[in-house]
Jmol script that loads the backbone (N, CA, C; Angstrom):
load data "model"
ATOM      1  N   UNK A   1      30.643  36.859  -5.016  1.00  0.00           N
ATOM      2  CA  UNK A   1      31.799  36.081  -5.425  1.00  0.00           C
ATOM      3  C   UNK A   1      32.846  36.155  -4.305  1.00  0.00           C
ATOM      4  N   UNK A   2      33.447  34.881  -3.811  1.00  0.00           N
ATOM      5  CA  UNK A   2      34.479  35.377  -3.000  1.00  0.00           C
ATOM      6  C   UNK A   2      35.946  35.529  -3.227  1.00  0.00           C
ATOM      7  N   UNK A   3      36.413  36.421  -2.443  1.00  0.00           N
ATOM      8  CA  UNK A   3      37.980  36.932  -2.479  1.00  0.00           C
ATOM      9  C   UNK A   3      38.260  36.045  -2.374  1.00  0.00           C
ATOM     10  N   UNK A   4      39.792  36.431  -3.156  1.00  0.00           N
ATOM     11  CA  UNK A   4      40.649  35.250  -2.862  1.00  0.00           C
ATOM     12  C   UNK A   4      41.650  34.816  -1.710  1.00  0.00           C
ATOM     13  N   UNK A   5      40.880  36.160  -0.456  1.00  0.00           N
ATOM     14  CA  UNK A   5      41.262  35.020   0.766  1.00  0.00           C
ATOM     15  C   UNK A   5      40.106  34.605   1.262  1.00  0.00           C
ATOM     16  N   UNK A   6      39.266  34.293   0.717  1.00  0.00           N
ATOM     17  CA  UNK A   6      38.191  33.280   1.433  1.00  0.00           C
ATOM     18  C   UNK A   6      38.377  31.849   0.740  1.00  0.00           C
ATOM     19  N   UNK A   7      39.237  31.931  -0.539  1.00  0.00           N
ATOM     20  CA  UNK A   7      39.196  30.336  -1.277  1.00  0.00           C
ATOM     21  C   UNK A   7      39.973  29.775  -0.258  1.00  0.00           C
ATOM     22  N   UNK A   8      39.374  28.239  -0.392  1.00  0.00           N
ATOM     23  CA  UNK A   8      39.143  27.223   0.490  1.00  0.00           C
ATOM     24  C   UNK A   8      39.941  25.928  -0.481  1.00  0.00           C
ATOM     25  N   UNK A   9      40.322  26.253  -1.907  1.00  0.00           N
ATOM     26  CA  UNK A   9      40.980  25.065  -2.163  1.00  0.00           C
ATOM     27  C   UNK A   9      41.955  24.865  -2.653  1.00  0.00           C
ATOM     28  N   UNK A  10      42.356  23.323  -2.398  1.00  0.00           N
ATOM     29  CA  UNK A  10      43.637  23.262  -2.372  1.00  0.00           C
ATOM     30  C   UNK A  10      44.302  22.634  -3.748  1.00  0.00           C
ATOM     31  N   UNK A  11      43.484  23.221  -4.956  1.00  0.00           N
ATOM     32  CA  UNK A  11      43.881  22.875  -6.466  1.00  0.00           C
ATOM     33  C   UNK A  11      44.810  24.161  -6.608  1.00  0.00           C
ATOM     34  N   UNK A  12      45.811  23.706  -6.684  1.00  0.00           N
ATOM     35  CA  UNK A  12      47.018  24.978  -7.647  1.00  0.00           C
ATOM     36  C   UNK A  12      46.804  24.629  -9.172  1.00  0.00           C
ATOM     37  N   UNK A  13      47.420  25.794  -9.950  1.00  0.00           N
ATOM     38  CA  UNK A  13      47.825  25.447 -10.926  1.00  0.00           C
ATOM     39  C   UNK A  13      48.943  25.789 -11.557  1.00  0.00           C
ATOM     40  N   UNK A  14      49.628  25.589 -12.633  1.00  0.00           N
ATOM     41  CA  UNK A  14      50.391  25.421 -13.104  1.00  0.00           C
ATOM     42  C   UNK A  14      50.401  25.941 -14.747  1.00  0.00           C
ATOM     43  N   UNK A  15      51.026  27.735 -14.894  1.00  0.00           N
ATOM     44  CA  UNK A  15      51.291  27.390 -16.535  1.00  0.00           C
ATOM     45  C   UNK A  15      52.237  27.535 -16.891  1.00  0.00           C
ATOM     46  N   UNK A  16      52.274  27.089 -17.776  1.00  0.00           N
ATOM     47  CA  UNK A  16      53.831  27.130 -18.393  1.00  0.00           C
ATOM     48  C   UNK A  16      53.838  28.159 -19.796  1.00  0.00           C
ATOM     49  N   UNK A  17      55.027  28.433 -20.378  1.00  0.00           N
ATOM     50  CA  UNK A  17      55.192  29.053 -21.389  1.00  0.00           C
ATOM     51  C   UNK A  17      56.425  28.521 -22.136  1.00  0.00           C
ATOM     52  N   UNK A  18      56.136  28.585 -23.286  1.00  0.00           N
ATOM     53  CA  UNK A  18      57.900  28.485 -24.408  1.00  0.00           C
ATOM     54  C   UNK A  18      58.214  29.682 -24.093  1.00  0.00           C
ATOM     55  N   UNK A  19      59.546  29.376 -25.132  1.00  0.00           N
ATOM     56  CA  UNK A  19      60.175  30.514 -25.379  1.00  0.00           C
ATOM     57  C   UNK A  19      60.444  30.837 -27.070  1.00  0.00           C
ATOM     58  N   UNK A  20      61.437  31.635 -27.637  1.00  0.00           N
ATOM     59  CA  UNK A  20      61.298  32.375 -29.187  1.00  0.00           C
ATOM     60  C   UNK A  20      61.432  31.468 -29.908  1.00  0.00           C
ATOM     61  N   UNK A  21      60.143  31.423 -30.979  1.00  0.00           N
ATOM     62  CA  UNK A  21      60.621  30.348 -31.918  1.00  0.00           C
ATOM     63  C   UNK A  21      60.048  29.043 -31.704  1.00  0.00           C
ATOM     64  N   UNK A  22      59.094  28.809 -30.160  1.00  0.00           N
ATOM     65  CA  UNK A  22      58.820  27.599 -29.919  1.00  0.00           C
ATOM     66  C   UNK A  22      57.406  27.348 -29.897  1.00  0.00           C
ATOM     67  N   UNK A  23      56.798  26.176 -29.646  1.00  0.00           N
ATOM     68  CA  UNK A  23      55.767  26.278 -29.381  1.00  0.00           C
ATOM     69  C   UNK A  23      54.545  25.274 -28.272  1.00  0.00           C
ATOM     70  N   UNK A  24      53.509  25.087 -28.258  1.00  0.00           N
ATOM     71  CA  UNK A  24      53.113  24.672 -26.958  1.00  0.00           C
ATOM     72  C   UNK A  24      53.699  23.388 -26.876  1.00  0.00           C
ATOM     73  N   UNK A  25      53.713  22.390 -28.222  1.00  0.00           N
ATOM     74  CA  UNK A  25      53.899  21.253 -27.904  1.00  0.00           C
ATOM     75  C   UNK A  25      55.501  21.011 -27.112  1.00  0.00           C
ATOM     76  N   UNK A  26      56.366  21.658 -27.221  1.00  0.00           N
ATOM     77  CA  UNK A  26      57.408  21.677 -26.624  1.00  0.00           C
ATOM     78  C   UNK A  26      57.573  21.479 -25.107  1.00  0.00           C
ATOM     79  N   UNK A  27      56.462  21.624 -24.868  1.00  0.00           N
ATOM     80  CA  UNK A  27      56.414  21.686 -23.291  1.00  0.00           C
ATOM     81  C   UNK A  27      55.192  20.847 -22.946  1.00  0.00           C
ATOM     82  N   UNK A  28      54.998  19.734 -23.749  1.00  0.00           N
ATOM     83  CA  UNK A  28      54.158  18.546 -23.759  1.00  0.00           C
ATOM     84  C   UNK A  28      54.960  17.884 -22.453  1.00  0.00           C
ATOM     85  N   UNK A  29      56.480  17.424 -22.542  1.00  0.00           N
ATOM     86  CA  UNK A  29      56.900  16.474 -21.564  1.00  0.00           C
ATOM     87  C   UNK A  29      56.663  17.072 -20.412  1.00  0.00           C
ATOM     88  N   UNK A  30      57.110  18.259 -19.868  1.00  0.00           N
ATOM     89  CA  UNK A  30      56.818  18.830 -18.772  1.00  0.00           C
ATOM     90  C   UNK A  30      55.694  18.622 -18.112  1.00  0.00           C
ATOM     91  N   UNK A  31      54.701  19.295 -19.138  1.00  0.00           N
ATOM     92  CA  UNK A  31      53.438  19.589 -18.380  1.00  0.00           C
ATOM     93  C   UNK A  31      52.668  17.866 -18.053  1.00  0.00           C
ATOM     94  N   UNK A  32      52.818  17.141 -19.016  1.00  0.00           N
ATOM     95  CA  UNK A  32      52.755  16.061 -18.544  1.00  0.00           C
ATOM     96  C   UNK A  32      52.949  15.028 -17.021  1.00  0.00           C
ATOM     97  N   UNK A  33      54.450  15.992 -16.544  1.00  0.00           N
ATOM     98  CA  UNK A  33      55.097  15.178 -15.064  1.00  0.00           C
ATOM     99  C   UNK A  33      53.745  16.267 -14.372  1.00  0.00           C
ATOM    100  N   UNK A  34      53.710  17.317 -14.424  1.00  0.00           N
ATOM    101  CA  UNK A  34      53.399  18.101 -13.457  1.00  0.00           C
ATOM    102  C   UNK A  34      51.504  17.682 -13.270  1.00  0.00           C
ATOM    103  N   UNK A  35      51.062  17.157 -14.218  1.00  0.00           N
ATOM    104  CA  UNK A  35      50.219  16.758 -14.265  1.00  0.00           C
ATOM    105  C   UNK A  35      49.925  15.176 -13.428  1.00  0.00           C
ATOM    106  N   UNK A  36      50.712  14.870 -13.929  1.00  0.00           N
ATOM    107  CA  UNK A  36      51.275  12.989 -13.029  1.00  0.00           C
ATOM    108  C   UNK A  36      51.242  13.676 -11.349  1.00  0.00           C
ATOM    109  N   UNK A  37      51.775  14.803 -11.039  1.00  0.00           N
ATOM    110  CA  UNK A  37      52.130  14.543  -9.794  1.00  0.00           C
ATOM    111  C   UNK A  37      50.608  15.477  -9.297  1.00  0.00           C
ATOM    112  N   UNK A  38      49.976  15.599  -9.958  1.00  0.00           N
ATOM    113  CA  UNK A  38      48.520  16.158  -9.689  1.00  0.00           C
ATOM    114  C   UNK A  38      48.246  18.175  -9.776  1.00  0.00           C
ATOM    115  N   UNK A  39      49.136  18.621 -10.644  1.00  0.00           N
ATOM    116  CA  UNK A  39      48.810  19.936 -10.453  1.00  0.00           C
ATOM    117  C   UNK A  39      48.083  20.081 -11.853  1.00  0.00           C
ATOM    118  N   UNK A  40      47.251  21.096 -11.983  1.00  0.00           N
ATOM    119  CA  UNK A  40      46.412  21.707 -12.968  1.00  0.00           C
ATOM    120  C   UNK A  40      47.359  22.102 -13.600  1.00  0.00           C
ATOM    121  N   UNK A  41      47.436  22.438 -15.316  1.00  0.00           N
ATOM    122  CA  UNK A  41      48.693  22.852 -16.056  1.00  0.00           C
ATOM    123  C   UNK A  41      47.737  23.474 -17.083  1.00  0.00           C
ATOM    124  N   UNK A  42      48.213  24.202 -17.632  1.00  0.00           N
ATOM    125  CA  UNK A  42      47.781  25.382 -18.552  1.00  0.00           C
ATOM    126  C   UNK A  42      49.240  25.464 -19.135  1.00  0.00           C
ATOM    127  N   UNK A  43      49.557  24.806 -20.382  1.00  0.00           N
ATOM    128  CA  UNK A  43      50.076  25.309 -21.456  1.00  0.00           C
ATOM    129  C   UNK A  43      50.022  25.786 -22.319  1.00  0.00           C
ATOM    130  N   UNK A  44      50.499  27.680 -22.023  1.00  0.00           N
ATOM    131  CA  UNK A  44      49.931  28.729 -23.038  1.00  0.00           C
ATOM    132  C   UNK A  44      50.826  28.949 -24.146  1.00  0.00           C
ATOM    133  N   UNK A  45      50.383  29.314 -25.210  1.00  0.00           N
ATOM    134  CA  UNK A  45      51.113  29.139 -26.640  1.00  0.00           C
ATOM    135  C   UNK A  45      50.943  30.706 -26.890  1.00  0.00           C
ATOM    136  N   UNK A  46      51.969  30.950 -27.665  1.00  0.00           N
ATOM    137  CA  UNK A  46      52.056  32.350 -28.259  1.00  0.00           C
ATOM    138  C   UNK A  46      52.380  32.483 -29.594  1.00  0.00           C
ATOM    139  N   UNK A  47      52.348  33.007 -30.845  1.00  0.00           N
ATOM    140  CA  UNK A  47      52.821  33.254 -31.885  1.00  0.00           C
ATOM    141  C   UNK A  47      54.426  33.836 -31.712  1.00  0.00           C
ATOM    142  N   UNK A  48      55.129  33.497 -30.868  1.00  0.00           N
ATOM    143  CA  UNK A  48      56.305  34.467 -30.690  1.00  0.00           C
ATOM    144  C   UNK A  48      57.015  35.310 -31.680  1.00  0.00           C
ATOM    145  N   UNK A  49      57.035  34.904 -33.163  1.00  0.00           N
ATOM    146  CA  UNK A  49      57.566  35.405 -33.825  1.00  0.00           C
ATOM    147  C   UNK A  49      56.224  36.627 -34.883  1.00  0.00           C
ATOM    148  N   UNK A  50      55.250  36.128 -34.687  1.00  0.00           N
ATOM    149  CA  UNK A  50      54.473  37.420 -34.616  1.00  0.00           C
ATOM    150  C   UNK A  50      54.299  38.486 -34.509  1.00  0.00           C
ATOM    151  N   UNK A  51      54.574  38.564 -33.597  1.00  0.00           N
ATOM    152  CA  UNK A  51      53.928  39.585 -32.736  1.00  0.00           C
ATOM    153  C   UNK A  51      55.224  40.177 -31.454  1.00  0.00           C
ATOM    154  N   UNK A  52      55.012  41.332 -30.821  1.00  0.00           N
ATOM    155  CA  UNK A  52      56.294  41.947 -30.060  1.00  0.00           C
ATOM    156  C   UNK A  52      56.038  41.303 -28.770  1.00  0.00           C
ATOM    157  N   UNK A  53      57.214  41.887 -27.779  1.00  0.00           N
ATOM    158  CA  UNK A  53      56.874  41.410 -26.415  1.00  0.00           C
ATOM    159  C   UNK A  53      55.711  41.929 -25.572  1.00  0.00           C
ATOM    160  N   UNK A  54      55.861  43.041 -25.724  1.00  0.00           N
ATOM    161  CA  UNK A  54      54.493  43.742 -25.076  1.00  0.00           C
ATOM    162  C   UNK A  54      52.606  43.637 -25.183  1.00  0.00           C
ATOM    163  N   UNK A  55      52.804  43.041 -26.851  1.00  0.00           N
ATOM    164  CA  UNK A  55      51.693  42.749 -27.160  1.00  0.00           C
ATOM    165  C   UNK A  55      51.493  40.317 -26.449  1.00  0.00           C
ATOM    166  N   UNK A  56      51.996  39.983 -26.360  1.00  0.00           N
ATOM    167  CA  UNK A  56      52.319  38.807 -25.821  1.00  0.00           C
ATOM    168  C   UNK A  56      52.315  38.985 -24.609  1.00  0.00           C
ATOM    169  N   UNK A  57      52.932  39.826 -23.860  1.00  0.00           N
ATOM    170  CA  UNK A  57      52.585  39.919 -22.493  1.00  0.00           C
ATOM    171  C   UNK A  57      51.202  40.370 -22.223  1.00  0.00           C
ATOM    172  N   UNK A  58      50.596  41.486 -23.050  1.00  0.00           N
ATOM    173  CA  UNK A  58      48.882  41.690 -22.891  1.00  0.00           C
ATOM    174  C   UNK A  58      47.945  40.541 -22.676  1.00  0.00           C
ATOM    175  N   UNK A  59      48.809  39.537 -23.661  1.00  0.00           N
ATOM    176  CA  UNK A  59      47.726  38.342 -23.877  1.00  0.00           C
ATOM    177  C   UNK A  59      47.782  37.532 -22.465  1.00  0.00           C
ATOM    178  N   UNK A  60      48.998  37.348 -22.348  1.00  0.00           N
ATOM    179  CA  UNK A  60      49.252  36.503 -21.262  1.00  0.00           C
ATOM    180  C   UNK A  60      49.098  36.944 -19.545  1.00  0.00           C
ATOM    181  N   UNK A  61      48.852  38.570 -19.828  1.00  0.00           N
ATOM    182  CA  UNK A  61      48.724  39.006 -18.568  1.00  0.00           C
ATOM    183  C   UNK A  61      47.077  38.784 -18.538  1.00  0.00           C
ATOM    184  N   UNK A  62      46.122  38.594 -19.407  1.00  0.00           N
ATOM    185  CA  UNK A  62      44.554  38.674 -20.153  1.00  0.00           C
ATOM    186  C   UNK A  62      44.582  36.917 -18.620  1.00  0.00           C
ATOM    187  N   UNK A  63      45.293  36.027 -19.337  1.00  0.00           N
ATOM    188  CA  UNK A  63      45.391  34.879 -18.697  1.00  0.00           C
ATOM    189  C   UNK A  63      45.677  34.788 -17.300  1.00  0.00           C
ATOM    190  N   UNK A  64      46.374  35.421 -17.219  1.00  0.00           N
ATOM    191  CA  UNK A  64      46.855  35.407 -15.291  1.00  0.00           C
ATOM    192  C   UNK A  64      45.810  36.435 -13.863  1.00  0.00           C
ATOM    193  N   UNK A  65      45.519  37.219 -15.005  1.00  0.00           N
ATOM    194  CA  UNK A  65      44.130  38.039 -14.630  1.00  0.00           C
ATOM    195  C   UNK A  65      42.312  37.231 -14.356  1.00  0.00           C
ATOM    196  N   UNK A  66      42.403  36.335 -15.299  1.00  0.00           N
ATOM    197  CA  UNK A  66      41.485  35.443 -15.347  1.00  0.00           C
ATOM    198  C   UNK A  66      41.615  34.116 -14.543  1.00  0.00           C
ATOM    199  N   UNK A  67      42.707  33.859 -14.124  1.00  0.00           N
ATOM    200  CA  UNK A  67      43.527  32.771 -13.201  1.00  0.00           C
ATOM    201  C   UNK A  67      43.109  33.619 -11.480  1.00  0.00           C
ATOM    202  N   UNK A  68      43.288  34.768 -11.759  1.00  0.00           N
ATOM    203  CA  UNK A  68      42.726  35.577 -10.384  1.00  0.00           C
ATOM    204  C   UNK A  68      41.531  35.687 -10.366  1.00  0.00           C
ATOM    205  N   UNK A  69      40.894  35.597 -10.719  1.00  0.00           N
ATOM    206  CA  UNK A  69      39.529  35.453 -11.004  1.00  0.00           C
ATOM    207  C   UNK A  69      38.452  34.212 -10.640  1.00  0.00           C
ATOM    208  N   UNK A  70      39.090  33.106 -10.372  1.00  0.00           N
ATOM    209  CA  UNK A  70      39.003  31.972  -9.899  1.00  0.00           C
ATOM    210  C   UNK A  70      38.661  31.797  -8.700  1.00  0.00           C
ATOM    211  N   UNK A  71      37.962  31.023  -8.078  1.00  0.00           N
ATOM    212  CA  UNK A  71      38.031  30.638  -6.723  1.00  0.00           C
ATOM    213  C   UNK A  71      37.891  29.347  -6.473  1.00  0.00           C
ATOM    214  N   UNK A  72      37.959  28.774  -7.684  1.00  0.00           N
ATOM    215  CA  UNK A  72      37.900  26.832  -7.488  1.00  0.00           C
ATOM    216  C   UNK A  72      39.650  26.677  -7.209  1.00  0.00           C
ATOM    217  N   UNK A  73      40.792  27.691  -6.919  1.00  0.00           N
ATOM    218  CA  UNK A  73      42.036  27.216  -7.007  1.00  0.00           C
ATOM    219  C   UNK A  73      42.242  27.970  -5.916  1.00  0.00           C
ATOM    220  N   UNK A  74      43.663  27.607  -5.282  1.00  0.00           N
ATOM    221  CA  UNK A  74      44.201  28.626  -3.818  1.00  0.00           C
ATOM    222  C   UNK A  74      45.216  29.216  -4.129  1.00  0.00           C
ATOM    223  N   UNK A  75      46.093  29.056  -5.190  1.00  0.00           N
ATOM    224  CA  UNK A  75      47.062  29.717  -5.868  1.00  0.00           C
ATOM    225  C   UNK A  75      47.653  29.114  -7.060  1.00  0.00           C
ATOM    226  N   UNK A  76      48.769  29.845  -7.865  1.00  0.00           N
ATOM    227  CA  UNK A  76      49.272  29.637  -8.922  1.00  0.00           C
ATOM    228  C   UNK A  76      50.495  29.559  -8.936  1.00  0.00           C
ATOM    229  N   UNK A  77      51.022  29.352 -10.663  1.00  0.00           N
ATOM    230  CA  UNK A  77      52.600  29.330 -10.552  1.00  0.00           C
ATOM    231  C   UNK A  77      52.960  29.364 -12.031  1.00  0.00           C
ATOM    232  N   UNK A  78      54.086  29.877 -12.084  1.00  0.00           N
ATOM    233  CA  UNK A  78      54.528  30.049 -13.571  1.00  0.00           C
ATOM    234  C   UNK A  78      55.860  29.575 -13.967  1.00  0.00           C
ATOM    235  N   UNK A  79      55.882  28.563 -14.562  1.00  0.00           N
ATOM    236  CA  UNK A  79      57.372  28.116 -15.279  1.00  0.00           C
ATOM    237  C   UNK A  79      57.085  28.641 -16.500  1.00  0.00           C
ATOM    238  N   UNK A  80      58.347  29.138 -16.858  1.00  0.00           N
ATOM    239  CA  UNK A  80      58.297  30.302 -18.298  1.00  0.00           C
ATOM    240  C   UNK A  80      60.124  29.461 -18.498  1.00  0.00           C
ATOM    241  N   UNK A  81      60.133  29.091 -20.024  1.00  0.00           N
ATOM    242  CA  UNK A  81      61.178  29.275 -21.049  1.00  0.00           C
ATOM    243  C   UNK A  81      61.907  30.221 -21.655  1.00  0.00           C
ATOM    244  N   UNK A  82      62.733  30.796 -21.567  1.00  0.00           N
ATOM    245  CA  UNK A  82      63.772  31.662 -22.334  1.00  0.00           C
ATOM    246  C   UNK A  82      62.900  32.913 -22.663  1.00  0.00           C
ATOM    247  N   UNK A  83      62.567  32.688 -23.910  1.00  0.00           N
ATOM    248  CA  UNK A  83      61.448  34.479 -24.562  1.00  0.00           C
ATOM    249  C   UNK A  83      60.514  34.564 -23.276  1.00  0.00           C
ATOM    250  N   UNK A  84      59.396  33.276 -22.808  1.00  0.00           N
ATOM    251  CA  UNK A  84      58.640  32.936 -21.964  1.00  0.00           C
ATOM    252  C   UNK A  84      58.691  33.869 -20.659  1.00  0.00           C
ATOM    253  N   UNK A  85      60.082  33.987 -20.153  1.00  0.00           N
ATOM    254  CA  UNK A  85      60.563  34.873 -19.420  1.00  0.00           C
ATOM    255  C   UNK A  85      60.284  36.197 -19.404  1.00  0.00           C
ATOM    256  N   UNK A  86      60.857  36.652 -20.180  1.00  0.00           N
ATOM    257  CA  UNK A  86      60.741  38.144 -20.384  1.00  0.00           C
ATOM    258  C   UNK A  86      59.229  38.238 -20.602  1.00  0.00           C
ATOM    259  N   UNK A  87      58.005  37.785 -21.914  1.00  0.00           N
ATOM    260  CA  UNK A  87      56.830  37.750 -21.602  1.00  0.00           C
ATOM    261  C   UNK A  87      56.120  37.604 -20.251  1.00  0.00           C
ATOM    262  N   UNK A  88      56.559  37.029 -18.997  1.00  0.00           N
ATOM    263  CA  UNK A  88      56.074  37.064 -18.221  1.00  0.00           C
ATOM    264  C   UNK A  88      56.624  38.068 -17.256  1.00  0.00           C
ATOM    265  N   UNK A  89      57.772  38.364 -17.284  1.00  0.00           N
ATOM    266  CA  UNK A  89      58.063  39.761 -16.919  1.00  0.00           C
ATOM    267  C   UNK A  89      57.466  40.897 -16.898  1.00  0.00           C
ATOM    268  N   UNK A  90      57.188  41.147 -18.581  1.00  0.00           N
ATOM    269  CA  UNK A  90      56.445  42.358 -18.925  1.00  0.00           C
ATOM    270  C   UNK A  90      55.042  42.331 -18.176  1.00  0.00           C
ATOM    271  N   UNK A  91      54.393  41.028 -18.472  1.00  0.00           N
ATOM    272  CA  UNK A  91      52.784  40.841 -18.141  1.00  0.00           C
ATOM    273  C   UNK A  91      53.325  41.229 -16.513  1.00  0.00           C
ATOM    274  N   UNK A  92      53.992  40.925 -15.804  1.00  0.00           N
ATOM    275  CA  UNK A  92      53.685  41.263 -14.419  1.00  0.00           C
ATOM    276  C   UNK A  92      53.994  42.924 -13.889  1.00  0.00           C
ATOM    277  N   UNK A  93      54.497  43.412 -14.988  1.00  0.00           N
ATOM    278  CA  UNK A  93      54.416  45.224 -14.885  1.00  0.00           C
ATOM    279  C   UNK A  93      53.449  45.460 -14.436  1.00  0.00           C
ATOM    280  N   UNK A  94      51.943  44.939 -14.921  1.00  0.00           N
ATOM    281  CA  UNK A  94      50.993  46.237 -14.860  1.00  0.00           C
ATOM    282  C   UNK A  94      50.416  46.029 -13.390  1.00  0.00           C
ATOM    283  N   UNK A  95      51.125  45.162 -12.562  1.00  0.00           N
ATOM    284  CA  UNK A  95      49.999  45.055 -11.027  1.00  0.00           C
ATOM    285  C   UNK A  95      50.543  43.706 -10.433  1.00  0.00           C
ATOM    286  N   UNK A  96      50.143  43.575  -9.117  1.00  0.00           N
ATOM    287  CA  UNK A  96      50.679  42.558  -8.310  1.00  0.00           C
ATOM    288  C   UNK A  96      48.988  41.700  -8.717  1.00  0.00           C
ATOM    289  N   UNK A  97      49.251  40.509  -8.292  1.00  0.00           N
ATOM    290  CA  UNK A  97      48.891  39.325  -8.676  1.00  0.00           C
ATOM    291  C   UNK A  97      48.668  38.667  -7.021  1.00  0.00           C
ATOM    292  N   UNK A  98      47.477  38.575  -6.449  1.00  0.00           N
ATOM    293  CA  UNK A  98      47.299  38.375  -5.480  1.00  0.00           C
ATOM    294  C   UNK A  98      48.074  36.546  -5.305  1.00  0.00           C
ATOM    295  N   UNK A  99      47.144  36.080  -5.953  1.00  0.00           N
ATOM    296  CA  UNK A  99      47.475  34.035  -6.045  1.00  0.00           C
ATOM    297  C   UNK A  99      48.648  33.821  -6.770  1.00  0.00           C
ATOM    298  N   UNK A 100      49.399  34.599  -7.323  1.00  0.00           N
ATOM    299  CA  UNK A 100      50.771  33.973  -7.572  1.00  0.00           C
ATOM    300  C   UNK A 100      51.673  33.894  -7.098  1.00  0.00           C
ATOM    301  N   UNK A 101      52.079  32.413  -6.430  1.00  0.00           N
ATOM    302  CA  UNK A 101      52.748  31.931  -5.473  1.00  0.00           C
ATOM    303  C   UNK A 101      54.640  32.040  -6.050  1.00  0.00           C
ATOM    304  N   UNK A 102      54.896  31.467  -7.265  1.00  0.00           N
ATOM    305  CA  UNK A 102      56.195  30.968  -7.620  1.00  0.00           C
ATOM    306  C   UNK A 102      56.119  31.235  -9.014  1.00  0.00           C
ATOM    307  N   UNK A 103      57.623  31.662  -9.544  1.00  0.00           N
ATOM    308  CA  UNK A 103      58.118  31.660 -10.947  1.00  0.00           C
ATOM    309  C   UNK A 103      59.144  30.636 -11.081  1.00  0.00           C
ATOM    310  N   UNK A 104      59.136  30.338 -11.914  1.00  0.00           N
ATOM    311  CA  UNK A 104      60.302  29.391 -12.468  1.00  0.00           C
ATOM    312  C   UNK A 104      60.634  29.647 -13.822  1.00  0.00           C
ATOM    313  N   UNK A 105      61.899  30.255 -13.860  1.00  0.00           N
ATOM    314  CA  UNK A 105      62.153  30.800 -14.954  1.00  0.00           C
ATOM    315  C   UNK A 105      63.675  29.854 -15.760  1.00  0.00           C
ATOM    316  N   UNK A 106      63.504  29.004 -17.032  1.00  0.00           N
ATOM    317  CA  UNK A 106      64.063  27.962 -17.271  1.00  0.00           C
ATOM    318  C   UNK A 106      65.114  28.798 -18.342  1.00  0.00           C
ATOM    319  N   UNK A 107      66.207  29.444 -18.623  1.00  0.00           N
ATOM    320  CA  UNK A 107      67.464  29.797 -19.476  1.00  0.00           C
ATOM    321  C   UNK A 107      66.564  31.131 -19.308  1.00  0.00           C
ATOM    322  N   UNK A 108      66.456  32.007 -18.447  1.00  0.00           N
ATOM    323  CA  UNK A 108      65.950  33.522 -18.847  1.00  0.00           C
ATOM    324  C   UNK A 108      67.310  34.005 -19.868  1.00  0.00           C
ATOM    325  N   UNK A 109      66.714  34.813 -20.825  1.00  0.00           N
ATOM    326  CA  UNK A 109      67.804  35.978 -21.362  1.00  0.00           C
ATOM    327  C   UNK A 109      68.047  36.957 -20.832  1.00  0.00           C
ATOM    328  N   UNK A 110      68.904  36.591 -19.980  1.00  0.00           N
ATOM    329  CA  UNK A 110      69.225  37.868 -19.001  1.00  0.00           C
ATOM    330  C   UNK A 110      69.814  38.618 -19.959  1.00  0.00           C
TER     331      UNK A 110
END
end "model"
wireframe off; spacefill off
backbone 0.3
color backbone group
């Protein structure tokens, strides 16, 4: 299998996340442009009110782990919403992330 500095292509992708209280379809318009302008989009959904942050970041770090795992793509990127934020925060505790290029983080709760 090859590393991911031997990938050779030039498909990024793109996921996005809500934030508390929301859910995937919310981020229908978005992922839509980003799609128009040709990037791969992965809009991941969470139970937010479920479940805690830490257990949401497991899931979502499960996803970005498997996004590294890839070699049909040359890197990644994450626009995250409000809760979205902090979930992707936590998920990036446990280790650096070779292919993740950019965050975009839309009303973080600082």
């Amino acid at each position: 299998m090859p590393t991911k500095t031997e990938r050779t292509a030039d498909s990024q992708v793109i996921v996005v996340i809500h934030g508390l209280g929301g859910h995937r379809w919310i981020m229908i318009p978005l992922c839509r442009r980003l799609r128009e302008i040709g990037f791969e989009v992965i809009n991941w959904g969470y139970r937010s009110l479920w479940k805690d942050v830490p257990q949401h970041a497991a899931s979502f770090r499960n996803l970005l782990d498997e996004l590294e795992a890839r070699t049909d793509i040359s890197n990644y990127h994450i626009v995250a919403h409000s809760m979205g934020s902090i979930v992707t925060r936590v998920a990036l505790q446990s280790g650096k992330l070779a292919g993740l290029q950019r965050i975009v983080m839309l009303c973080p709760p600082n």
